[in-house]
VMD Tcl script that draws the C-alpha trace (Angstrom):
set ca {
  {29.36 -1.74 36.00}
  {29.24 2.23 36.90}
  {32.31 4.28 36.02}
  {33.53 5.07 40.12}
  {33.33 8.44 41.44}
  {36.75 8.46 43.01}
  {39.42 10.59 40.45}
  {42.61 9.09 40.48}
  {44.05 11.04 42.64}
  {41.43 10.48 45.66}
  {42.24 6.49 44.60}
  {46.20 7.32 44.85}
  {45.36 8.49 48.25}
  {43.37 6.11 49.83}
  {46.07 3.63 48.67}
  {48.35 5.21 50.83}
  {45.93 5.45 53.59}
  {45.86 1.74 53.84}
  {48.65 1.62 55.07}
  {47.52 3.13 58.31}
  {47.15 6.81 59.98}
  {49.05 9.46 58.31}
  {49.97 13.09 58.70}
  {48.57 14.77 55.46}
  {52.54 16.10 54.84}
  {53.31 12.47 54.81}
  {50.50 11.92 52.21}
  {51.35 14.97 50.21}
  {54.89 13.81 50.17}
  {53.89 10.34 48.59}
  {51.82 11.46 46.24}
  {54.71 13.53 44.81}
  {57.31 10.46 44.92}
  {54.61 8.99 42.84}
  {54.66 12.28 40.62}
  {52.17 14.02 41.75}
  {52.26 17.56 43.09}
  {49.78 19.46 44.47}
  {49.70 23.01 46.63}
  {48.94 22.62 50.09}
  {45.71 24.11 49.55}
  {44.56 22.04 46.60}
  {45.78 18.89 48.46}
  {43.83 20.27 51.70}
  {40.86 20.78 49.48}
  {41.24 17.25 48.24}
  {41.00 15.79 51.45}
  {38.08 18.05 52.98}
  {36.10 16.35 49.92}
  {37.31 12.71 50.70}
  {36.42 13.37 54.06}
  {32.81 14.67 53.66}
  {32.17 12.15 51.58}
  {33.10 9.88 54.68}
  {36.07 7.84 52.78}
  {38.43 9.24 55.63}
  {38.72 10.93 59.16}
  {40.86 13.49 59.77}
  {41.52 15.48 62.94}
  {44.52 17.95 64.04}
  {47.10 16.27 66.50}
  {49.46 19.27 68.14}
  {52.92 18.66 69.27}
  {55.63 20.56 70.57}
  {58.95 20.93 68.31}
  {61.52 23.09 69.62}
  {59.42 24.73 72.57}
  {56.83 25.49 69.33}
  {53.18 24.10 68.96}
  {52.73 22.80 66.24}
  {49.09 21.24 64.97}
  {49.18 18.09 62.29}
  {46.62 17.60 60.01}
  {46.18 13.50 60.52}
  {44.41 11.11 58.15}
  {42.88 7.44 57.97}
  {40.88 5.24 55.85}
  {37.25 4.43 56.61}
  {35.31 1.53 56.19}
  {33.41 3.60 53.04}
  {36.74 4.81 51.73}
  {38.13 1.09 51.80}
  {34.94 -0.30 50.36}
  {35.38 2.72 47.67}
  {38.76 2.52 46.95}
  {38.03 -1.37 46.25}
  {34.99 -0.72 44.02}
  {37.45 1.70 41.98}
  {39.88 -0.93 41.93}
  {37.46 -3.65 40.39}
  {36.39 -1.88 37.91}
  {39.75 -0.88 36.52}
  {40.31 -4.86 36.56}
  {37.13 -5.82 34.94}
  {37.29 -3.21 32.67}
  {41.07 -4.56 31.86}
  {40.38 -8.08 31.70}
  {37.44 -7.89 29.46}
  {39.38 -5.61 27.13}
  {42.25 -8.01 26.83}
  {40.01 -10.88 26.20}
  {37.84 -9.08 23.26}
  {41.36 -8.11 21.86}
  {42.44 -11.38 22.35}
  {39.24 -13.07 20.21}
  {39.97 -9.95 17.58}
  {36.90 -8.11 18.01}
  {37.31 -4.29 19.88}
}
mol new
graphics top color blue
foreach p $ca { graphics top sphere $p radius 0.5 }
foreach p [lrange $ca 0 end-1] q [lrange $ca 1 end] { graphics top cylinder $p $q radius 0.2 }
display resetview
């Protein structure tokens, strides 16, 4: 089994993602509850790259707060990213379970 190309962080948030549509502040502020900061622009940069390589969509939605237009970066899961995300995600347990069992039998 290939080592995934998704870094932890791109796993962390297409995890959130599956929970439906969210405005990237909304992601950025998860990420940090989970203890993980980034800068706006590194966070933005993240995303670009998740969404070029198709694992997301994202698109502006404007709204008006306070008589002021505002524009939203907004983000959701693909198909790819789910299937990606998942392949990440097996690994990690494969990886896991065939650790435990070899330290289980004594051999490394």
């Amino acid at each position: 089994m290939p080592l995934p190309d998704l870094t932890h962080l791109q796993f962390l948030v297409l995890s959130i993602l599956l929970d439906g549509e969210q405005a990237g502040r909304d992601v950025r502020q998860k990420l940090e509850d989970e203890g993980e900061s980034k800068s706006g622009p590194a966070f933005y940069q993240m995303m670009a790259r998740l969404e070029e390589a198709g694992s997301v969509e994202g698109w502006y939605d404007e709204k008006v707060i306070d008589g002021q237009r505002i524009k939203e970066r907004r983000y959701r899961i693909t198909g790819a990213g789910e299937a990606a995300r998942q392949e990440v995600w097996e690994f990690y347990r494969h990886h896991f379970r065939r650790k435990k069992l070899s330290g289980k039998l004594g051999t490394a």
